[in-house]
N, C-alpha and C positions, 0 to 999 in steps of 0.2 A: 213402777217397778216393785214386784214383792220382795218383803223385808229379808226370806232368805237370799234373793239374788244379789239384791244390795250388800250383805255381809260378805256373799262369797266375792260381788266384787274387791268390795274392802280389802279381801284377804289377798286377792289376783296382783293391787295394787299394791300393796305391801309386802307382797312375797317378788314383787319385780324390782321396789326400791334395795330390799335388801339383798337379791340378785346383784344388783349394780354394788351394792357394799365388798360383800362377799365374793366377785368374782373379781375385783381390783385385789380382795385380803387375797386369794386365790392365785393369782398371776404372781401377785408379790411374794409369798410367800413360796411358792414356785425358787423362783428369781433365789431368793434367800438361802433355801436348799441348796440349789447349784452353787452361789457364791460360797455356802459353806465346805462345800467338795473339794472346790479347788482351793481354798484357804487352809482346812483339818485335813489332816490325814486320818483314812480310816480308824486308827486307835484311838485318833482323839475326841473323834464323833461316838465310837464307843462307849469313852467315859462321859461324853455331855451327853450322849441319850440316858446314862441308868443313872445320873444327877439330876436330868430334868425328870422324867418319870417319878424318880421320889418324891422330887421338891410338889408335882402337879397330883401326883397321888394325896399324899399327906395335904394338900388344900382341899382336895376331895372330900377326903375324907372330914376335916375339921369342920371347912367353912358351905362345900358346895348343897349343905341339905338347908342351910338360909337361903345360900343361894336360890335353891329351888319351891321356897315357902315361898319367899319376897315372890318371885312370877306368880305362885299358883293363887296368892293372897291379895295382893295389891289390887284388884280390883272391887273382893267384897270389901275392903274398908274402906275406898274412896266411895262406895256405892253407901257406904254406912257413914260418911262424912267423917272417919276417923283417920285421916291421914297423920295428925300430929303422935298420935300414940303408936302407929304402925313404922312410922320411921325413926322414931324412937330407940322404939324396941329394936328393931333391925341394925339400926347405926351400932346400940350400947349393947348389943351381940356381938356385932363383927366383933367390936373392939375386944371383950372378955375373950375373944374367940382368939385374938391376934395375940396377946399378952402373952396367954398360956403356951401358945407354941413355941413363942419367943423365948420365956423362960425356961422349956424345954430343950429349945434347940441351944441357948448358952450352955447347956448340962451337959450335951450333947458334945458342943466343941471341946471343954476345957475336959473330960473325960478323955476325948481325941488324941488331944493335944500331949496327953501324958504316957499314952497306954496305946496308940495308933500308929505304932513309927510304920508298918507295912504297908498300911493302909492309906496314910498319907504322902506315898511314894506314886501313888496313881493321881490323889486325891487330895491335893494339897490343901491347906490352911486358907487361903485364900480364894480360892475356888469355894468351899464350902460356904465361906460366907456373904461370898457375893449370890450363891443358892438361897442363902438364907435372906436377904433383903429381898430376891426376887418374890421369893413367898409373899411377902405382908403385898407387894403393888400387882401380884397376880392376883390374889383373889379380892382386894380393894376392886381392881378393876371389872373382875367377874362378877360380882355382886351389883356395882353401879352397870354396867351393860345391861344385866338382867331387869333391872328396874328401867330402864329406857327403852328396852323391849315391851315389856306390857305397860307402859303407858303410851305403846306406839309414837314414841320419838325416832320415827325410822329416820328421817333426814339426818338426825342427830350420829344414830350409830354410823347409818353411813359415811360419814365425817370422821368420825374416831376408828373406824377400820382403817379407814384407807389410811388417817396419820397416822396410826400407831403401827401397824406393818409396814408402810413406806420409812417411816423413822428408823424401825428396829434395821432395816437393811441399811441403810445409809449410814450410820452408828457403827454397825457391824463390820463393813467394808473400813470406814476413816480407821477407826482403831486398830484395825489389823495391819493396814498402812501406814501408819504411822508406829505402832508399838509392836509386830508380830504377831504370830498365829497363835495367843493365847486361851482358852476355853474361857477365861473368866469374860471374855469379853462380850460373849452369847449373852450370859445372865444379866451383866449391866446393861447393855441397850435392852433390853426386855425391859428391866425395873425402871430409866429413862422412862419409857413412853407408857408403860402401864399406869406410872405416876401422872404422866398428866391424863393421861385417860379418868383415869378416878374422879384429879381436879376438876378438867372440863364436866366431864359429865351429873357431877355433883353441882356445881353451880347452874348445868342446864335444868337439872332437877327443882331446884332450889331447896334443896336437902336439908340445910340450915336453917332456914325459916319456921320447920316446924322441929328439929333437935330439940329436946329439952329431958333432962334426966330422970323430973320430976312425971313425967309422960310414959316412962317405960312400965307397959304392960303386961302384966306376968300372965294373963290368959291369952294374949295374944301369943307371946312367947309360948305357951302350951302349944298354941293352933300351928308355929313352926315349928317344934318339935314334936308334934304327932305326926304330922304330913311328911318330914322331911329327914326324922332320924333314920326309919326305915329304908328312905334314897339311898340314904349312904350305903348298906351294903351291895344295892345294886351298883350304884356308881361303882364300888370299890371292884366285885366281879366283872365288870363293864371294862375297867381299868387292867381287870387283868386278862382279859379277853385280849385286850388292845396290845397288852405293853409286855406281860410277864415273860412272852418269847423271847426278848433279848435278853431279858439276864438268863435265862435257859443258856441261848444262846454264847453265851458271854462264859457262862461256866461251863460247857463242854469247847468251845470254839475259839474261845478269844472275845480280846478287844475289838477287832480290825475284824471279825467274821462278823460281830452283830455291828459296827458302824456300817457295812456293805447292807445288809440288811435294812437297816433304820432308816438311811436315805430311801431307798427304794421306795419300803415301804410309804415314807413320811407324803413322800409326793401323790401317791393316792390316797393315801389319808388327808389327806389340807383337803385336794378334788373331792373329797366325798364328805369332809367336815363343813367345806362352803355350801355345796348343796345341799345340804341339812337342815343346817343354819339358816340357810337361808327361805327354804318354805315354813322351816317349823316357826321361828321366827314372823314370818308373812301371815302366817293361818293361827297357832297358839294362843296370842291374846283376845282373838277376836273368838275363837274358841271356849277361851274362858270369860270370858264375857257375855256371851252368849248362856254358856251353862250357868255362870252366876245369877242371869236373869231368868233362872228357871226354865229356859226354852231348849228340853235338855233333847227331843228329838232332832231342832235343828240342829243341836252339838252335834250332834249323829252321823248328820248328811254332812255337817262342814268339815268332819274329819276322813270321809272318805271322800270331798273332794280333795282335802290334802294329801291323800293319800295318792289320788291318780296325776297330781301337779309333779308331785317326787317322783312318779314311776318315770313321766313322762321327759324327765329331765336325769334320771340314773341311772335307768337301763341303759340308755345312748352311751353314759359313760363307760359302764359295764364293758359294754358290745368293743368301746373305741380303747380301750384300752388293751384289752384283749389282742386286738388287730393290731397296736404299733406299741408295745411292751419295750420292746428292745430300742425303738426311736426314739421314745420319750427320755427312754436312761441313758443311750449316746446323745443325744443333745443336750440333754438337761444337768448331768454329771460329770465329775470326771471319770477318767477310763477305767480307774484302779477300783470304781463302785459300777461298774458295767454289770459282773455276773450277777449281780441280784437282780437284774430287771425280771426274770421267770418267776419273780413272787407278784407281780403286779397282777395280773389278770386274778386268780384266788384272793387276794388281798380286796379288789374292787367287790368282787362277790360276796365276801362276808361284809365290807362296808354295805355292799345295800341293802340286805338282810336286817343289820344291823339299825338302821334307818325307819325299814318298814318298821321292825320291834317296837320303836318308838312311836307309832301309831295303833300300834297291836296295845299296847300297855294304857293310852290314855282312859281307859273305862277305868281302870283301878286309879291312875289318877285323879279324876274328877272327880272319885267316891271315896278317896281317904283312905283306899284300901294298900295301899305301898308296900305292905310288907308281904304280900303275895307277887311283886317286882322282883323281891330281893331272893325269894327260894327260888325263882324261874331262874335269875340269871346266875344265882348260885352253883345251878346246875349244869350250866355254859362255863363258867369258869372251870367248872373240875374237869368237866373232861376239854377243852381248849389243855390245861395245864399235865395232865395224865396223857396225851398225846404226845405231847411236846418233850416230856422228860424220858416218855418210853420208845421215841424214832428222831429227835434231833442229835443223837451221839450216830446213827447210822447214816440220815440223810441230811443231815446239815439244815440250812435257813429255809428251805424247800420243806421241812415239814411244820416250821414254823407258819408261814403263808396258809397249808393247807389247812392245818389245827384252825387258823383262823376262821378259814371259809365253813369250817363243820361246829364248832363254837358257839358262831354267834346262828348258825342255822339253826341250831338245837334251841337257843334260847327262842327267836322268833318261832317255831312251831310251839311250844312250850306257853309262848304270850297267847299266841295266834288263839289255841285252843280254849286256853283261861279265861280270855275275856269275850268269849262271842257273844253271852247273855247278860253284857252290859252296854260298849259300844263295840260294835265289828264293822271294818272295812270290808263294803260287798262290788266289787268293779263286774260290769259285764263282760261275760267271755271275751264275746269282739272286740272290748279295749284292752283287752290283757293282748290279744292275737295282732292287735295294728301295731300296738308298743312296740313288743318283741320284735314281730316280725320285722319293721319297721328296723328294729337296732339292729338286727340278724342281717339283712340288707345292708345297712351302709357299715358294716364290720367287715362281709364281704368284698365291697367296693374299695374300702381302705387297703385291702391285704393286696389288690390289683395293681392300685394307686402307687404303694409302697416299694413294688418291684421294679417303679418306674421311674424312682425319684431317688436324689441322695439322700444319705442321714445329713441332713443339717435342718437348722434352725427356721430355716425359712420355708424346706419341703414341708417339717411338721406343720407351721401353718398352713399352708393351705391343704396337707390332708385334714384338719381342723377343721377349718372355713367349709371345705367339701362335704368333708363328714355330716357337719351340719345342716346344710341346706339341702343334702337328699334326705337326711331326717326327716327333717320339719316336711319338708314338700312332700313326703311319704304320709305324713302326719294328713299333710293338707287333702291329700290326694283321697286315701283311705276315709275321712269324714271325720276322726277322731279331732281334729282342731283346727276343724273348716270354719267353726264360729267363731273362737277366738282371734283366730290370724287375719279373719275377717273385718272385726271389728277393730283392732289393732290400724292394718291398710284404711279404714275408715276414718280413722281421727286423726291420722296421719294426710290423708288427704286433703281433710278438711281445713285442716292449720293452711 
């Protein structure tokens, strides 16, 4: 077997373990949404979407550009046998990194606390600073994820998805049953399992073994803050792609018009965050691994297999969403969050947009070049945001959805264009035409399917299960992933 086949196996099987991670975080967190429907009333999802939003931005903003050094780095220094100095460094970052916010965000409450009486009428005292704990154990735990990603501990994250989403719902439901329908109660089961997420996954690290204060290196620390301060403003316009619509929303609309919103939304954002995760994840480390070994043409080709892995797994979503919008929010929500279901299909379209982007951008990745990420998606943010302020007072959460879908479009042509003379994803027509066609097929069979069947819980599965198997067999049929599925039935058989 040649060494590229081999990687791109590597990647096939890595991008299916954490498929299996990712589509339990997925289902659950599904599950979680709806439990919060019927728990919050629309205002109050309101006010825990533009708490969480801040609390997730501001990590963003602070800690997620280590976050995204520690992946891009972790392998030149284990390849340079410097791990003691690299997790050092990294650890006694976080921490300066945590301190400061914290001391901030004390400044922040007791300033509140004197001068906030309006503001603390939505947003109580206590709510805030259960936001503010969930900060330090969200991005502890983003940061240790990310280091169990590129050292391909897939089995590992798999295990910490699935506890820390199944926790957070089970947490979330006792406390509400037992205490009432509180918002503070979102942010504590979060900080709960994020906390042990950290733990576990630090000890699976052995993160402590090489700690030492005397180890932290300040050129290393250059090497994450060259790569990774630039992140930041893309993350931050990335974030505002994603999120800025509801406080839009929130300030012409109300509370209760962007919670109708947020669920909606939230539910094909998780669908479209798992599937993300879950190839970038599968393919990324082996990626950079690859590029770090100098083998920067095969980077090349493993990125546009990753790229036709995600088509082949997002356009379906795209297509099936589209086709049961309204299904998915009568069974999955409660009633009084019903009308936003007509954001979902725009929503999925900018998510997959959004997705490619992320294979559009990795040439400036790999070359250190980040701060031509940050004007592209600069440029997604302003008009995503100029959209939104100049037709959500006329059309309500409906132009939220579509700002989306033209947003994150502009930024992927934007990437797409930039980076062709470093790395570009090239698919052949005919795979781009089975994909499609392919999702365009079973969208139309669901819409059949749908007139045939109740809203309930159990119809949506099996147009699911359906959905899927004229896919794939379309897939199979057309020649697009007659070898795969082939060799798949083979080892299967074999057992």
């Amino acid at each position: 077997m040649s060494e590229q086949n081999s990687r791109k196996n590597v990647m096939a099987r890595d991008t299916v373990i954490y498929m299996l991670a990712k589509g339990c975080e997925g289902i659950v967190g599904a599950l979680t949404l709806s439990a919060m429907s019927w728990i919050f009333i629309p205002a109050q999802t309101g006010i825990y979407s533009t708490v969480n939003i801040a609390v997730t931005t501001i990590a963003m903003f602070s800690c997620q550009w280590l976050v995204q050094s520690v992946m891009r780095y972790i392998n030149k220094y284990e390849i340079q046998n410097k791990l003691k100095e690299f997790y050092s460094t990294a650890f006694f970052s976080w921490v300066r990194i945590n301190l400061a916010i914290i001391f901030i965000a004390v400044l922040f409450l007791i300033f509140i606390r004197e001068y906030g009486g309006e503001f603390l009428k939505n947003y109580p005292m206590t709510l805030l600073v259960s936001a503010g704990f969930m900060f330090v154990t969200y991005s502890s735990a983003q940061l240790v994820i990310a280091m169990l990603a590129a050292v391909r501990m897939a089995k590992t994250n798999l295990f910490l998805s699935v506890v820390n989403i199944c926790g957070k719902l089970v947490l979330l439901i006792a406390m509400a049953k037992l205490w009432g329908s509180r918002i503070e109660f979102i942010f504590i089961s979060y900080c709960l399992m994020d906390l042990f997420t950290t733990v576990f996954g630090t000890f699976k690290l052995q993160m402590f073994k090489y700690i030492d204060l005397k180890s932290y290196d300040k050129i290393i620390f250059a090497d994450f803050f060259a790569y990774g301060f630039p992140l930041m403003g893309n993350l931050i316009t990335t974030q505002i792609l994603n999120k800025s619509d509801v406080y839009i929303i929130t300030f012409f609309k109300g509370h209760g018009e962007a919670g109708i919103y947020q669920q909606n939304y939230s539910i094909v954002s998780t669908a479209f965050t798992m599937l993300a995760a879950a190839v970038m994840r599968g393919s990324y480390p082996t990626i950079l691994r690859t590029w770090s070994e100098g083998h920067k043409e095969q980077a090349g080709r493993l990125v546009n297999e990753a790229v036709r892995l995600y088509l082949i797994l997002g356009v379906p979503a795209v297509c099936g969403i589209f086709a049961l919008q309204d299904v998915i929010s009568g069974v999955m929500l409660a009633p009084q969050y019903f009308s936003g279901n007509v954001i979902m299909g725009p929503v999925a379209l900018g998510m997959l947009f959004l997705a490619l982007t992320e294979y559009s951008i990795k040439g400036w990745e790999l070359n250190s070049m980040t701060k031509q990420i940050f004007y592209r998606s600069l440029v997604g943010g302003i008009v995503n945001i100029v959209i939104n302020i100049a037709f959500v007072p006329l059309f309500g959460f409906m132009t939220a959805a579509v700002s989306t879908f033209i947003g994150f479009f502009v930024y992927f042509l934007l990437a797409r264009y930039g980076t062709r003379k470093l790395i570009k994803f090239s698919l052949p027509g005919i795979c781009w035409l089975r994909i499609i066609g392919s999702g365009l097929i079973m969208a139309a069979a669901l819409i059949c399917i749908k007139m045939l069947l109740p809203t309930s819980l159990g119809a949506l599965g099996i147009m699911v299960l359906a959905g899927i198997a004229l896919y794939f067999g379309l897939l199979y049929a057309s020649g697009e992933m007659k070898d795969e599925i082939n060799r798949i039935i083979n080892k299967i058989t074999a057992k």
